[in-house]
Backbone as CSV, one residue per row, in Angstrom:
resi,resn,N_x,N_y,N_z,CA_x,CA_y,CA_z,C_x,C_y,C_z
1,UNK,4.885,-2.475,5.661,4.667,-3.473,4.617,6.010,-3.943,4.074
2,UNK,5.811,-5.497,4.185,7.437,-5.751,2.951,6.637,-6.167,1.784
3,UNK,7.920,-5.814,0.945,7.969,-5.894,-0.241,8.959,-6.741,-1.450
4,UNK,9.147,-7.422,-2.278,10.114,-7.415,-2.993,9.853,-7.292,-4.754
5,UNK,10.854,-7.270,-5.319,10.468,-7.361,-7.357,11.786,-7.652,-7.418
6,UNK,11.115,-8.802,-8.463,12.328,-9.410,-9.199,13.646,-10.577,-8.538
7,UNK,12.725,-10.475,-7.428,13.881,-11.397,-6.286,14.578,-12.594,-6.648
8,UNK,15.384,-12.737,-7.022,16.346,-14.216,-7.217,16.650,-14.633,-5.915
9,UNK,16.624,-15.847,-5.586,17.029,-16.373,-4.083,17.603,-17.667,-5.185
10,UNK,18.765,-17.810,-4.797,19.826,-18.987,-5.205,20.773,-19.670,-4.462
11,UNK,21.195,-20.710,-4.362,21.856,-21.409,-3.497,23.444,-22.414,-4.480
12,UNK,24.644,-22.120,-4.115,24.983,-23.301,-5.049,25.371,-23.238,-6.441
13,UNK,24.749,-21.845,-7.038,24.657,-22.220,-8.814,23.285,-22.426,-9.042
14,UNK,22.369,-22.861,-7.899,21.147,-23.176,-8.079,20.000,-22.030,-8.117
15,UNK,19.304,-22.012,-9.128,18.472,-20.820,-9.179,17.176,-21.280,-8.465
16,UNK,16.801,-21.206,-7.306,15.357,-21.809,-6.487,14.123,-20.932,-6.567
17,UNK,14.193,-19.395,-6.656,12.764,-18.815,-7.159,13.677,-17.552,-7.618
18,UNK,12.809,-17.745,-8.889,12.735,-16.442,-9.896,12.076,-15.431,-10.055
19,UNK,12.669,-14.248,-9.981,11.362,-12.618,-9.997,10.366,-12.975,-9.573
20,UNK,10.571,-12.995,-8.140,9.790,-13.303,-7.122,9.184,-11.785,-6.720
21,UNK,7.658,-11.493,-7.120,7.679,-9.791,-6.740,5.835,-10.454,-6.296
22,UNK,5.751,-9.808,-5.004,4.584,-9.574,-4.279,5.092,-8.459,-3.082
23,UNK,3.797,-8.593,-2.285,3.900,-7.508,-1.264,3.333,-8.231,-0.153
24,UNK,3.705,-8.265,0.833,3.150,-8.952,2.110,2.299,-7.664,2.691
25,UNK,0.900,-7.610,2.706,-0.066,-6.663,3.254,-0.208,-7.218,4.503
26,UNK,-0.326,-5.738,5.327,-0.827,-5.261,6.776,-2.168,-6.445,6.839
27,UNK,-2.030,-7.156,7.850,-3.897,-7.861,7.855,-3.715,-9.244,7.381
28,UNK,-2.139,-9.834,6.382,-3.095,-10.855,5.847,-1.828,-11.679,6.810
29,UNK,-2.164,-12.712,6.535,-1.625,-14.376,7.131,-0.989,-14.981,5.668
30,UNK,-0.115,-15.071,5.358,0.470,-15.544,4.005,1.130,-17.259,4.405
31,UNK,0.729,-18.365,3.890,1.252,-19.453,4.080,2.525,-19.460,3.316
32,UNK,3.501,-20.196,3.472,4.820,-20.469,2.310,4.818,-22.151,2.401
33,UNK,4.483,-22.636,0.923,4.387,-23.801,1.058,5.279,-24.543,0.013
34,UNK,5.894,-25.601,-0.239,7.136,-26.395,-1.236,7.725,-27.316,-0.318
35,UNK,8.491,-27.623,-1.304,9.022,-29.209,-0.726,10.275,-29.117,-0.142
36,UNK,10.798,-30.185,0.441,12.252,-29.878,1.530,13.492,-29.348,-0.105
37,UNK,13.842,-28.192,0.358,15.398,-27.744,-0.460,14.320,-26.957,-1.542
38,UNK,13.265,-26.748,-1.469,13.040,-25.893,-2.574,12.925,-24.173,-2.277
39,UNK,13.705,-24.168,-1.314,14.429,-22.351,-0.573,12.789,-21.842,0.144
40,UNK,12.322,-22.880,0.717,11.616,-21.898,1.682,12.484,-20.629,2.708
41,UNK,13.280,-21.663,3.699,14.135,-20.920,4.601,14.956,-19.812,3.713
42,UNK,15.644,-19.908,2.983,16.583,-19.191,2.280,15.759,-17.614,1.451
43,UNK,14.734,-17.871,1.532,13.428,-16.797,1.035,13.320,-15.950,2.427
44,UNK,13.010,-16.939,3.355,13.068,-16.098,4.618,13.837,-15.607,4.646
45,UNK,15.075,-16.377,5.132,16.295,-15.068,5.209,16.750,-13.901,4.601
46,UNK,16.239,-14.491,2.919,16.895,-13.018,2.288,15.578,-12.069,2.825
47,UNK,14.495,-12.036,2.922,13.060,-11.078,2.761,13.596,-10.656,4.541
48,UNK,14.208,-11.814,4.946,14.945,-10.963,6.735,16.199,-10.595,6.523
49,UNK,16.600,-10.088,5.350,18.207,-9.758,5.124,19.156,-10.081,5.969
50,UNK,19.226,-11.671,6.045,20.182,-12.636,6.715,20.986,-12.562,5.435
51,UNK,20.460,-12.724,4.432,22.055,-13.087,3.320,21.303,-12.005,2.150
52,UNK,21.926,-12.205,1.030,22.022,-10.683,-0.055,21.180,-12.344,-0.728
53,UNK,20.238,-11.170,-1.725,19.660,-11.755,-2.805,20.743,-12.196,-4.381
54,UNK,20.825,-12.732,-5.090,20.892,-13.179,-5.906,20.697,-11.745,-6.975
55,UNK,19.375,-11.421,-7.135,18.934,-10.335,-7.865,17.557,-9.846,-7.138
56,UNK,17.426,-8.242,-7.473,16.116,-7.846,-7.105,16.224,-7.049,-5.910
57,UNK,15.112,-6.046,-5.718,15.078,-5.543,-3.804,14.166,-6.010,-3.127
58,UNK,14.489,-5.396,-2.044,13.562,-5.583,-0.839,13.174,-4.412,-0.298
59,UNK,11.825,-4.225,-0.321,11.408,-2.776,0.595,10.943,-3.168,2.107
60,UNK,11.386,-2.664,2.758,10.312,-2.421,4.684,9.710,-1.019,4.428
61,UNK,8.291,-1.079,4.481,7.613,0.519,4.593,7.725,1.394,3.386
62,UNK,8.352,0.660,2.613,8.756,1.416,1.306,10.216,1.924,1.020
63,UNK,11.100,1.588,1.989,12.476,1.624,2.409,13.570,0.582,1.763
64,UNK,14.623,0.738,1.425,15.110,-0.239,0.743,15.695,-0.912,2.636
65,UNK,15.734,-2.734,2.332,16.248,-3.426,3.734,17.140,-2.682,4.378
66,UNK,18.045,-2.825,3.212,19.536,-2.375,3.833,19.990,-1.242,4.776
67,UNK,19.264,-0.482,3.853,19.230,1.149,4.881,18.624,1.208,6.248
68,UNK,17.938,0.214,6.881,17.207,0.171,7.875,18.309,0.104,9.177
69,UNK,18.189,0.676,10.301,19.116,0.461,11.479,18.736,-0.654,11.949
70,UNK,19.860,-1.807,12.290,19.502,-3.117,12.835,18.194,-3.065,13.670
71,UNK,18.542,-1.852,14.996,17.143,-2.092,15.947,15.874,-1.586,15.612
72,UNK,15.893,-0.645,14.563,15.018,0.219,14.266,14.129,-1.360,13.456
73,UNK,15.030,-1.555,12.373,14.403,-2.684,11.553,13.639,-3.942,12.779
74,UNK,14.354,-4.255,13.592,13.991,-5.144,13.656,12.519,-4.733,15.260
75,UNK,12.701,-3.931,15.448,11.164,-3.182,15.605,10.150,-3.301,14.333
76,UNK,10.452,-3.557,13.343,9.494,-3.948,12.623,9.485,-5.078,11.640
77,UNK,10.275,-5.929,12.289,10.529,-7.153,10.885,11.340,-7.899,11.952
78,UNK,10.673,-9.154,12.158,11.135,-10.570,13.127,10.830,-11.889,12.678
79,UNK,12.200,-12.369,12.700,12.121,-14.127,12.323,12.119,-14.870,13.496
80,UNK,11.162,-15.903,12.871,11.474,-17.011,13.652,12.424,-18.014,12.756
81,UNK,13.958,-18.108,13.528,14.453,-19.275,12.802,14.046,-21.081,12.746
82,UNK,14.011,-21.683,11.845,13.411,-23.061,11.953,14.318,-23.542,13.317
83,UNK,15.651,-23.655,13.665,15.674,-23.936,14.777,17.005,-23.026,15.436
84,UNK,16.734,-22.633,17.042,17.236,-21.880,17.960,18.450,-22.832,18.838
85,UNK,19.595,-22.208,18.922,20.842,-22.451,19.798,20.957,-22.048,21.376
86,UNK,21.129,-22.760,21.828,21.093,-21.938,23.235,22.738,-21.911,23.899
87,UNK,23.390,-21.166,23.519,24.897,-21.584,23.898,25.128,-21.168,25.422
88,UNK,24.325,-20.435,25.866,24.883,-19.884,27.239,23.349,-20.672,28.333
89,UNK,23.550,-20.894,29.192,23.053,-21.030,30.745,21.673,-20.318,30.930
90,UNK,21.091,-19.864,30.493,19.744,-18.817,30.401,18.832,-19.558,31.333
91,UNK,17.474,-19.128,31.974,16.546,-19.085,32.140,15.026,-19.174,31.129
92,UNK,13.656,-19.460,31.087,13.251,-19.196,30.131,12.938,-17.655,30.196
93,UNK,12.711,-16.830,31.062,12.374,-16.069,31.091,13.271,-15.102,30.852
94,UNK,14.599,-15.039,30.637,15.906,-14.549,30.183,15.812,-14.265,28.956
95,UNK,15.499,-15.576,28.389,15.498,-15.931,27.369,14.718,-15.140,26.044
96,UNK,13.646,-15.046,27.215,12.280,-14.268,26.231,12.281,-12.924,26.235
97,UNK,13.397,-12.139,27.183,13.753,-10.850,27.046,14.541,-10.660,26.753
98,UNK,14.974,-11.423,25.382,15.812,-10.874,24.426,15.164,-10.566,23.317
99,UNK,13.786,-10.855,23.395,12.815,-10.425,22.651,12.341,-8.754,22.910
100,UNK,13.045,-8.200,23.550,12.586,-6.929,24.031,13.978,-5.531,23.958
101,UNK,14.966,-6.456,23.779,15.959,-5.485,22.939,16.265,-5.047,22.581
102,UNK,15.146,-4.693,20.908,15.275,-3.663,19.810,14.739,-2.307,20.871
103,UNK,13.906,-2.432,21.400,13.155,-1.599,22.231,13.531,-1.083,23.697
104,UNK,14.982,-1.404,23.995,15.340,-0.977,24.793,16.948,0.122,24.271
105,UNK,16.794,1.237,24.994,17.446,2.209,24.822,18.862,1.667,25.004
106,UNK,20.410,2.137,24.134,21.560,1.336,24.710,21.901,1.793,26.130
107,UNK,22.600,0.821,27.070,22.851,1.043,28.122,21.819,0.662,29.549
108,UNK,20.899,0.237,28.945,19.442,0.423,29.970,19.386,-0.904,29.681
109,UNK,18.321,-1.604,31.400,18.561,-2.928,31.741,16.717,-2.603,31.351
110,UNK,16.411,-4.313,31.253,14.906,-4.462,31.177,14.202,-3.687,32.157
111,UNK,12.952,-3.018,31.977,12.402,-2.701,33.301,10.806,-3.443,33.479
112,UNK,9.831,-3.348,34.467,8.928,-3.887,35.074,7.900,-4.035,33.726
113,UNK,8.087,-3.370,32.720,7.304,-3.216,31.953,7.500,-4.454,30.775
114,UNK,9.056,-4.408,30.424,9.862,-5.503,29.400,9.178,-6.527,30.041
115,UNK,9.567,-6.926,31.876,9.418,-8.154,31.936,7.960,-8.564,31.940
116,UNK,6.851,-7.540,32.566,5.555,-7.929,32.263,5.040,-8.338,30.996
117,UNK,5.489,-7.760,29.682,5.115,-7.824,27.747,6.118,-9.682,28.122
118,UNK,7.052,-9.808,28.603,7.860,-11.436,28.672,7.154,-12.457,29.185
119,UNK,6.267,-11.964,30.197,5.378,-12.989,31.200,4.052,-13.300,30.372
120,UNK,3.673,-12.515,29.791,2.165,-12.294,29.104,2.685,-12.982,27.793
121,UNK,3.844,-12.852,27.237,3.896,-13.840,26.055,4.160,-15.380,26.332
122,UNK,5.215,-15.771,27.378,5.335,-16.443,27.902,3.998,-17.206,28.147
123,UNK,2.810,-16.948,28.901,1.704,-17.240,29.464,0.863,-17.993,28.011
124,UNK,0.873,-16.948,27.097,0.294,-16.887,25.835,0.353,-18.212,24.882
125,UNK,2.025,-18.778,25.107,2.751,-20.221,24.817,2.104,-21.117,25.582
126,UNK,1.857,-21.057,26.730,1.348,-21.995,27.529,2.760,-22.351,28.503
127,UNK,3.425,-21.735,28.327,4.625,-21.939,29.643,4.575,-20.815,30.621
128,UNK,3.302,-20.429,30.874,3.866,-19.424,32.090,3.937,-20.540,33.458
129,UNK,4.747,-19.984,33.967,5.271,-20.199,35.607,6.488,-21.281,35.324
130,UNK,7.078,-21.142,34.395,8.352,-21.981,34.056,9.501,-21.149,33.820
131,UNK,9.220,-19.621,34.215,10.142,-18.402,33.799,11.266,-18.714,34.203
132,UNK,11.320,-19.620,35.549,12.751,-19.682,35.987,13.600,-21.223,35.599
133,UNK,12.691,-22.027,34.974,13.199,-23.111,34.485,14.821,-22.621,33.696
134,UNK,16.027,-23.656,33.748,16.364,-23.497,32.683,15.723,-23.929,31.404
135,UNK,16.547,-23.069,30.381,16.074,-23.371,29.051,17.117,-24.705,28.545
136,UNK,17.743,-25.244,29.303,18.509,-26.698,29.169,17.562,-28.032,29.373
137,UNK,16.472,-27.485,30.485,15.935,-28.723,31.259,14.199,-28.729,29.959
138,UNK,14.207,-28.039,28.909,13.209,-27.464,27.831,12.989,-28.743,27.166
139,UNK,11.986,-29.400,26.852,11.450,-30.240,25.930,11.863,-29.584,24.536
140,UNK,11.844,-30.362,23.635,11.935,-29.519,22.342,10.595,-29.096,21.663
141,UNK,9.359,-29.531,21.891,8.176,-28.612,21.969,8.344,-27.538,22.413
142,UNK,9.109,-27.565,24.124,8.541,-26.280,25.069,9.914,-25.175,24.354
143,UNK,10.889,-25.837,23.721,11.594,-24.469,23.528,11.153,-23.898,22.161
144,UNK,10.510,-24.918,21.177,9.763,-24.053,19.954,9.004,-23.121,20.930
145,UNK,8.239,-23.442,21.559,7.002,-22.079,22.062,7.961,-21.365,22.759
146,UNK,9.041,-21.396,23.572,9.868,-20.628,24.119,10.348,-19.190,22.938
147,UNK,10.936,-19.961,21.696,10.929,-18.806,20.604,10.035,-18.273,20.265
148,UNK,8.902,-18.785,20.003,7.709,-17.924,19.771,6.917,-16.708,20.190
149,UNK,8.085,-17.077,21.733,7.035,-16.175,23.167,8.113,-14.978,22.644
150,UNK,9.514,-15.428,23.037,10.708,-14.272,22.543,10.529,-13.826,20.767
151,UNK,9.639,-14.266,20.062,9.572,-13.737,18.675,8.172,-12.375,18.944
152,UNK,7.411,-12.748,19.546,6.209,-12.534,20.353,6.788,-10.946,21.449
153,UNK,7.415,-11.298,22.178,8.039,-9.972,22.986,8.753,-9.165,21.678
154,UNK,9.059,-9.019,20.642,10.079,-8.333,20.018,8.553,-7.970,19.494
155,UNK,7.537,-8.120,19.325,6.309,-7.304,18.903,6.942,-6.828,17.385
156,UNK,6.740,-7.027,16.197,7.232,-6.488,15.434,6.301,-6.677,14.586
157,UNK,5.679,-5.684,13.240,4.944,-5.640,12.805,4.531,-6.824,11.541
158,UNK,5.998,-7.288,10.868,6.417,-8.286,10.059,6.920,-9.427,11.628
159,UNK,5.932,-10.387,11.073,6.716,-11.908,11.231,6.799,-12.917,10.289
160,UNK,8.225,-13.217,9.745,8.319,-14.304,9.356,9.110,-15.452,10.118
161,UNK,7.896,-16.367,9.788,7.751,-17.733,10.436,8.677,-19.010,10.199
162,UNK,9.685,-19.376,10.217,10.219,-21.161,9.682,9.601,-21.870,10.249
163,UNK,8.811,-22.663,9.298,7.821,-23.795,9.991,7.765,-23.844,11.713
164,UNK,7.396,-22.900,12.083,6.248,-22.433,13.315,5.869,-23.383,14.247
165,UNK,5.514,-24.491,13.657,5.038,-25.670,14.244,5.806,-26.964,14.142
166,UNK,7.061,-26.651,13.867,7.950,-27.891,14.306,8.390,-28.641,15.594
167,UNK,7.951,-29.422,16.014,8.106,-30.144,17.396,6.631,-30.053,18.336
168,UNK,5.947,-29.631,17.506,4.817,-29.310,18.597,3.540,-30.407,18.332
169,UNK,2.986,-30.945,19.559,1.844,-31.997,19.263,0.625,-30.796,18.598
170,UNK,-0.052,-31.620,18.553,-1.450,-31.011,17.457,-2.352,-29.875,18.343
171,UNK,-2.091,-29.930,19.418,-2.943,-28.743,20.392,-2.196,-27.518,20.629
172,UNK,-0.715,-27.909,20.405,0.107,-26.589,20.507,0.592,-25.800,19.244
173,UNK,0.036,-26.989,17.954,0.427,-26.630,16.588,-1.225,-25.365,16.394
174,UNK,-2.088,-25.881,16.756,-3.546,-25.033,16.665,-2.872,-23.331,17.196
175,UNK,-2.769,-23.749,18.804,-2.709,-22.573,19.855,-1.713,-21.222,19.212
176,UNK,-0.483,-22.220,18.659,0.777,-21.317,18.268,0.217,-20.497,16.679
177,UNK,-0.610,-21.258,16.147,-1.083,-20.455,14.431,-2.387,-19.743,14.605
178,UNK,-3.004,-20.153,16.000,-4.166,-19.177,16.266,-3.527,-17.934,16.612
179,UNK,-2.345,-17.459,17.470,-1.858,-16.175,18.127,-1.317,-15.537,17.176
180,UNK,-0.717,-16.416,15.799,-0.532,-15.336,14.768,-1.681,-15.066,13.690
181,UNK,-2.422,-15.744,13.756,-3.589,-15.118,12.925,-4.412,-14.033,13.825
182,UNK,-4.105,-13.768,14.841,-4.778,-12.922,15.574,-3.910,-11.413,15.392
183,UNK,-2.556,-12.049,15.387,-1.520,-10.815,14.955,-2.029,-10.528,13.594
184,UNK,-2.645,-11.075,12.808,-3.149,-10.626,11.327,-4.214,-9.643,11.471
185,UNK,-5.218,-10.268,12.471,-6.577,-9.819,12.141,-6.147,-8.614,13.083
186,UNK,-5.045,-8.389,13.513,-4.947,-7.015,14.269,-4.516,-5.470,13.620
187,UNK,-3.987,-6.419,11.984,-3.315,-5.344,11.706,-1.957,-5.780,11.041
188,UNK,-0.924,-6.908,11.458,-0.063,-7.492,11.456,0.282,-8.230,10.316
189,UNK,1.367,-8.668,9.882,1.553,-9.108,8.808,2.527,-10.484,8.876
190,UNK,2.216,-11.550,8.460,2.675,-13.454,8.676,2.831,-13.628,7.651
191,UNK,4.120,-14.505,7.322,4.537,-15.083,6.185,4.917,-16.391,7.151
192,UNK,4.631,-17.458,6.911,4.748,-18.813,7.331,5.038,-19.659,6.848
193,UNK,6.084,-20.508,7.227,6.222,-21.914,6.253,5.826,-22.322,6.926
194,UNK,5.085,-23.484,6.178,4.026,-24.794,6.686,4.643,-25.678,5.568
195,UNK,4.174,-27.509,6.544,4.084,-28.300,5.177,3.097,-29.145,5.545
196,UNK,2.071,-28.674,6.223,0.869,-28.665,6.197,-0.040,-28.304,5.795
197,UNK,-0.755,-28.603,4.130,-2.243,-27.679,3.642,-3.033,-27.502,4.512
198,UNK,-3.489,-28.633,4.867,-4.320,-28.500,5.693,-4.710,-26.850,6.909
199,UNK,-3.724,-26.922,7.435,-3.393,-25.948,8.231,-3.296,-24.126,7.891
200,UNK,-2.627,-24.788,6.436,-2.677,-23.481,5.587,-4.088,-22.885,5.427
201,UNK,-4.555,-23.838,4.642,-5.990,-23.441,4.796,-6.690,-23.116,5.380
202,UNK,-6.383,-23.573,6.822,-7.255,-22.882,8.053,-6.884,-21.549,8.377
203,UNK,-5.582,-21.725,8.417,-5.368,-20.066,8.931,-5.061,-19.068,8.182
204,UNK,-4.796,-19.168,6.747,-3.925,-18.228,5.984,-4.889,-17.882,4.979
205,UNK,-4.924,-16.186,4.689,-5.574,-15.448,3.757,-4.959,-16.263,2.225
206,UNK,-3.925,-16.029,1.990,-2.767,-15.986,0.955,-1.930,-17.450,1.194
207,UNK,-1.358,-17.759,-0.571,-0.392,-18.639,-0.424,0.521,-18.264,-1.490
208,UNK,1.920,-18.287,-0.766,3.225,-18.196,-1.625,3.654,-19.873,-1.852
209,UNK,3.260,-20.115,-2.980,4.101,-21.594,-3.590,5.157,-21.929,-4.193
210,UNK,6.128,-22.336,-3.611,7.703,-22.440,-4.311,8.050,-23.575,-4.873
211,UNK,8.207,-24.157,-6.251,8.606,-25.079,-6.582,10.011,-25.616,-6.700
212,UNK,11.075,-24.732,-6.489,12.484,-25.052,-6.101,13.120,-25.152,-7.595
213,UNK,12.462,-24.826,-8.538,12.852,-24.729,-9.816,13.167,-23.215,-10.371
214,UNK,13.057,-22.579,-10.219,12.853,-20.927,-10.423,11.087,-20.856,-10.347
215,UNK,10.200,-21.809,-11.022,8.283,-21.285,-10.669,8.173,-20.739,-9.284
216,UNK,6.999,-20.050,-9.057,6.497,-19.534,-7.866,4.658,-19.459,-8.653
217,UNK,4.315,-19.357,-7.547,2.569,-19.104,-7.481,2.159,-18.514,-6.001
218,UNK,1.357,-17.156,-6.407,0.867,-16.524,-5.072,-0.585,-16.100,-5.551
219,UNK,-1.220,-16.118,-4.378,-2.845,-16.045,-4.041,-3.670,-15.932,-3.435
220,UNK,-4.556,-15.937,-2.947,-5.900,-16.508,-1.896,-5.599,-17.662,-2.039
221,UNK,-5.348,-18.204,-0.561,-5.553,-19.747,-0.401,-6.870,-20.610,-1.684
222,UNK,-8.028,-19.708,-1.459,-8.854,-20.524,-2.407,-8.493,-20.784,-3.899
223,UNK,-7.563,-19.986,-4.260,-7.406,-20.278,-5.648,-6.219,-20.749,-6.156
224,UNK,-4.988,-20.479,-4.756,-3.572,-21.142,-5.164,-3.687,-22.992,-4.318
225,UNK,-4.467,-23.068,-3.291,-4.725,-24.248,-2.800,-5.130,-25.350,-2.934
226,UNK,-5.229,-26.162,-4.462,-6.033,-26.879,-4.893,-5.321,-28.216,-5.048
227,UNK,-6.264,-29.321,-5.240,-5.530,-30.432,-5.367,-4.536,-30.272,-7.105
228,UNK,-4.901,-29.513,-7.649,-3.787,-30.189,-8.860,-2.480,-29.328,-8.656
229,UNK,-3.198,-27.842,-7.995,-1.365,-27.279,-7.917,-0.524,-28.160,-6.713
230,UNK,-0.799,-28.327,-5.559,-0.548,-28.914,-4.751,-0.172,-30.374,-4.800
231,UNK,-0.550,-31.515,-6.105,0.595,-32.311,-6.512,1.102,-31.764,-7.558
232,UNK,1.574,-30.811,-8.091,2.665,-30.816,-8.804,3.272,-30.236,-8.056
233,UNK,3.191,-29.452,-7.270,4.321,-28.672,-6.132,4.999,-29.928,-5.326
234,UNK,4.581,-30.709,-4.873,5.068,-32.120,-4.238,5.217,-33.022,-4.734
235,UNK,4.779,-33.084,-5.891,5.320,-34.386,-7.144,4.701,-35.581,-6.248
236,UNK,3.180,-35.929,-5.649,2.424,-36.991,-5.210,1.132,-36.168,-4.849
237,UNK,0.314,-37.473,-5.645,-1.148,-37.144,-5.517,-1.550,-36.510,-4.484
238,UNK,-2.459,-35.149,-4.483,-2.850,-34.578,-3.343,-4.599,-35.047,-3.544
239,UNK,-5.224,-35.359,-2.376,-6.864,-35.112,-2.957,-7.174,-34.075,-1.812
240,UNK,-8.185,-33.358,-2.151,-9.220,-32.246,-1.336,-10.555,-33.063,-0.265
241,UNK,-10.930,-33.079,0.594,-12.378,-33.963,1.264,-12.835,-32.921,2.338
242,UNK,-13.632,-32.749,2.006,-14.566,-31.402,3.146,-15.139,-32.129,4.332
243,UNK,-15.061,-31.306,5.361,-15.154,-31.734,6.715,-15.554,-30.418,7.170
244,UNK,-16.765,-30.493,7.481,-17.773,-29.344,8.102,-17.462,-28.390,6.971
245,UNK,-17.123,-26.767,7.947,-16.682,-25.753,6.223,-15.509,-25.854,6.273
246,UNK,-14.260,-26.944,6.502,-12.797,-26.697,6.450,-12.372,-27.661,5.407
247,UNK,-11.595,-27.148,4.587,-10.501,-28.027,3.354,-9.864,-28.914,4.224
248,UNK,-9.345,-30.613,3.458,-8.577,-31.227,4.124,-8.410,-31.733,3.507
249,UNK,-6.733,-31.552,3.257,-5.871,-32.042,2.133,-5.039,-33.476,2.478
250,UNK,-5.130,-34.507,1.709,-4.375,-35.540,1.984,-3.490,-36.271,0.506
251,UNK,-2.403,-37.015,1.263,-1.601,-37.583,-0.307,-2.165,-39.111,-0.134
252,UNK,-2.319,-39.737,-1.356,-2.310,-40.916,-1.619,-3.073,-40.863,-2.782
C-alpha cells in the first residue's frame, strides 16, 4: 500500500497541493484529475520519489520511500512517465525487458521466462509480433502501448499512471484502462491521470482532485465526480447526461 500525510508538492515558490494525506488501497483504481500545471505529474513523481516533497512522508507497505532499495522498491511501485526517450537503437522487444530488471539478479542476462512475461505483455498492448521492430520505426500510439507493455513486465504492485492514454485512438484508450482495472480487480493498486471524466468514471473506484491552488478532494468517483465539482476544478461548465448505466461528462 502507498501512503502519504501532510504532503506539500510545490514547484517554483508555488504551493500546488496542500496536506495531501490519503492511502492508495490494494483493489482500487484511483483517477487523478485537474487542469494542465495544476501538479498532476509532479504528485506522481514525488508519491514515485523522483524528486523530495516540499513537506510530509511517504509510506510503501508502511515503510518510509526513501529507505526502500531502488530494485526492491521498484518491484513494488512503477511509473508510467507521461512521455518516454528512446536514446539508444533498441528493438520493441528489448525494450520491454527492461521492464523485467528489478527482478533480475545482478550479473544475470534475461532468461526464457523474462522474455515469455515480455511477449505476453507485449501481445496484451496489441503489438505482439512487432518484437523485432525497431522502436524508431514506432508510431507514437504504438510506443505509448510499448511503455505500458514495459510498465506491465516490471509487474509491480503500485502503478502510477501519467495520462495513460496519451496518443492513443479511442479503441486503444478502452483496451489500455481495461488491463489496469483488471490489475485492480486483482488485487493491484492505480493511481491515474486522466483528463477525461468520462473515462474516469468508467473505470475508477476513487477520485483524487487537484486544483493547483493548494485544495485537493478525494473519494468514490460517485461523490467526488459531479458536475459542480468538476467545473470549478476546470473553471468551464461541466454538465452530467446518462447513457445506458454510464456517466458522461461534457463542457459547454
Amino acid at each position: 500500500m502507498l501512503s502519504c500525510a501532510e504532503l506539500d508538492v510545490a514547484v517554483a515558490g508555488r504551493l500546488l497541493v496542500e496536506s495531501l494525506s490519503l492511502s492508495l488501497e490494494p483493489g482500487r483504481f484511483v483517477a487523478l484529475l485537474g487542469r494542465n500545471g495544476a501538479g498532476k505529474t509532479l504528485t506522481l513523481h514525488t508519491l514515485a520519489g523522483l524528486r523530495g516533497a516540499a513537506r510530509g512522508t511517504i509510506l510503501l507497505d508502511g515503510k518510509p520511500l526513501p529507505a526502500w532499495p531502488p530494485a526492491e522498491r521498484a518491484r513494488r511501485l512503477g511509473l508510467l512517465p507521461q512521455a518516454a526517450e528512446d536514446p539508444f537503437p533498441v528493438t520493441v522487444l528489448e525494450t520491454t525487458l527492461i521492464g523485467r530488471h528489478p527482478h533480475i539478479d545482478f550479473w544475470r542476462w534475461e532468461d526464457s521466462r523474462d522474455i515469455a512475461i515480455a511477449r505476453q505483455r507485449l501481445g496484451e498492448v496489441d503489438l505482439g509480433g512487432l518484437e523485432g521492430r525497431s522502436v524508431e520505426t514506432l508510431s507514437g500510439g504504438e510506443r505509448r502501448r510499448l511503455a505500458v507493455a514495459t510498465l506491465l513486465a516490471q509487474d509491480p504492485a503500485t502503478c502510477l499512471l501519467d495520462e495513460p492514454t496519451n496518443h492513443l485512438d479511442p479503441q486503444h484508450q478502452l483496451g489500455v484502462l481495461q488491463l489496469f482495472r483488471e490489475r485492480a480487480d486483482a488485487g493491484g493498486t492505480v493511481l491515474a491521470s486522466l483528463h477525461d471524466a468520462t473515462l474516469a468514471a468508467r473505470f475508477a473506484d476513487d477520485a483524487l482532485l487537484l486544483h493547483g491552488d493548494g485544495r485537493w478532494a478525494f473519494g468514490p468517483c460517485e461523490q467526488v465526480l459531479t458536475p459542480a465539482s468538476l467545473s470549478d476544478l476546470y473553471m468551464s461548465s461541466i454538465h452530467e447526461i446518462a447513457w445506458g448505466n454510464r456517466r458522461v461528462f461534457i463542457a459547454g
